[in-house]
C-alpha positions in Angstrom: 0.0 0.0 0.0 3.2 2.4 0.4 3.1 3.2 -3.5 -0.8 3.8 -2.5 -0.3 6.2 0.1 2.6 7.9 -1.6 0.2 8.7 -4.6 -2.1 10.1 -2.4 0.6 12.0 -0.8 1.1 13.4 -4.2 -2.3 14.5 -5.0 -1.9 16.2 -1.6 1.1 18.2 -3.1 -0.1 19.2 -6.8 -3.1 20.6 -4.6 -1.1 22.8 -2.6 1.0 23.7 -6.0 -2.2 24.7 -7.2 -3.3 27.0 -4.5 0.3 28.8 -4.8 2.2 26.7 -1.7 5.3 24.9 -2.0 3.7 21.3 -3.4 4.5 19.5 -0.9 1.7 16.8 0.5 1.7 13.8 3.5 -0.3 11.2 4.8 -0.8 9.1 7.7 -1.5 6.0 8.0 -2.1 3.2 10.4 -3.0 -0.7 10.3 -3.4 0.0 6.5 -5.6 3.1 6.7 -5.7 6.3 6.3 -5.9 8.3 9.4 -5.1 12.2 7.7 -3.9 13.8 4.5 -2.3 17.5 4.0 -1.0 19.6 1.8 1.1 22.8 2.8 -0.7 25.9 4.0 1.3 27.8 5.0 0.6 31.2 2.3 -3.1 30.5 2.6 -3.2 30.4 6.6 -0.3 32.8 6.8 1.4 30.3 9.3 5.1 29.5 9.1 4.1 26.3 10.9 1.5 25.4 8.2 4.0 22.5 6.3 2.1 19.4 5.3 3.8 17.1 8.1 2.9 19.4 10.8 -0.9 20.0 9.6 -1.2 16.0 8.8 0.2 14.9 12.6 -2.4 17.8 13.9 -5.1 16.1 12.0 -4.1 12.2 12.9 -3.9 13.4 16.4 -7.3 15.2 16.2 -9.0 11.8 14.8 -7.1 9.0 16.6 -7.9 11.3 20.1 -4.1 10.9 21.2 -1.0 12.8 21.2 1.2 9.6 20.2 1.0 8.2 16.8 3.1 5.4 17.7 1.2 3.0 14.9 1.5 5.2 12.8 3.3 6.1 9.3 4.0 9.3 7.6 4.3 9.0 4.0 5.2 12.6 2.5 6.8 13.9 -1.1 10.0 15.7 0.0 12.0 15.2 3.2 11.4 16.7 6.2 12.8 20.0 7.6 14.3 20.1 10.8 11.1 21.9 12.6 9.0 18.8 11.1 11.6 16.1 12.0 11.3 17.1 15.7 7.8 17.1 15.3 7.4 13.2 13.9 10.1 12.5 16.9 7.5 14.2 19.2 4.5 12.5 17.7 6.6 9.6 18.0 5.7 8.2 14.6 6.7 4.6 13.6 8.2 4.9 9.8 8.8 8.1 8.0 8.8 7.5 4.2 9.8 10.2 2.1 10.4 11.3 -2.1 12.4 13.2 -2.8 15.7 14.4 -0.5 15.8 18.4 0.1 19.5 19.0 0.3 19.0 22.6 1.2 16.2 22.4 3.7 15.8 18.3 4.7 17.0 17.2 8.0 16.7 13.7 8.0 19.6 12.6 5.7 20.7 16.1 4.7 21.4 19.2 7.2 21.1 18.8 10.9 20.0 15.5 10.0 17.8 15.6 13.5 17.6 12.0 14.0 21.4 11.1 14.4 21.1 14.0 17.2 21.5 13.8 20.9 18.4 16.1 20.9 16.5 13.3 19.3 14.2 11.3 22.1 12.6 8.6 19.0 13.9 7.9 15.8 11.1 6.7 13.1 12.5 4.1 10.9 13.3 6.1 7.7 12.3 5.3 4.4 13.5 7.4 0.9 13.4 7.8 -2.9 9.9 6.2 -3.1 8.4 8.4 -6.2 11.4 10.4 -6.0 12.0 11.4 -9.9 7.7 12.6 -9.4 8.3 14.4 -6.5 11.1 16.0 -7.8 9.5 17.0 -11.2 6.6 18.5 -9.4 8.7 20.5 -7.4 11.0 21.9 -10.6 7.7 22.7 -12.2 6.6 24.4 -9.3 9.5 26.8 -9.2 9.9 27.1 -13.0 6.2 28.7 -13.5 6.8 31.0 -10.4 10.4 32.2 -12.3 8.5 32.8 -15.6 
């Protein structure tokens, strides 16, 4: 189902594209269904916070009534940032499974990468390059049309 949830993930993102926002989408998931889906927000709710992981681990929290999504996976188009990295630690998600890698801004495998850090209380197993060449084409077109 991981191709499944990564495809919705995706739909997520070209929806947030479409509104203007970074296209960047997630999903979470447990016992093979879907708890939340979310796209960034952060333009449209004027809200730095607003990226897709943080707005989709709000949401799975809200439904499942729990601030531990232990069960759970996140299954989102680019890698994390280091504010979002803390926050699936936090939530203490099960499996991160990411697209594309953001060597600027990521901070799982790129950057502070969070998880190898003292800081870090629970590390998710960590999952990339699933959909990776879609992720990153939605991306470039993204930022090519905002150039132009």
């Amino acid at each position: 189902m991981l191709s499944g949830w990564m495809d919705i993930a995706m739909e997520e993102a070209a929806a947030a594209g479409a509104r203007g926002e970074i296209p960047v989408g997630a999903v979470i998931s447990k016992d093979g269904r879907l708890v939340a889906r979310a796209g960034n927000r952060t333009r449209e709710q004027n809200d730095p916070t607003a990226h897709a992981e943080i707005l989709v681990i709000r949401e799975a929290c809200r439904a499942l009534e729990n601030e531990r999504l232990t069960d759970c996976d996140l299954t989102v188009t680019l890698e994390p940032c280091a504010m979002c990295a803390a926050a699936i630690s936090f939530a203490r998600i099960r499996r991160l499974y990411y697209a594309a890698s953001d060597p600027k801004g990521g901070a799982v495998e790129n950057g502070t990468r969070f998880y190898s850090s003292a800081a870090c209380h629970h590390r998710p197993e960590v999952y990339s390059g699933i959909q990776e060449i879609r992720a990153n084409e939605l991306l470039t077109e993204f930022f090519k049309k905002l150039r132009n």
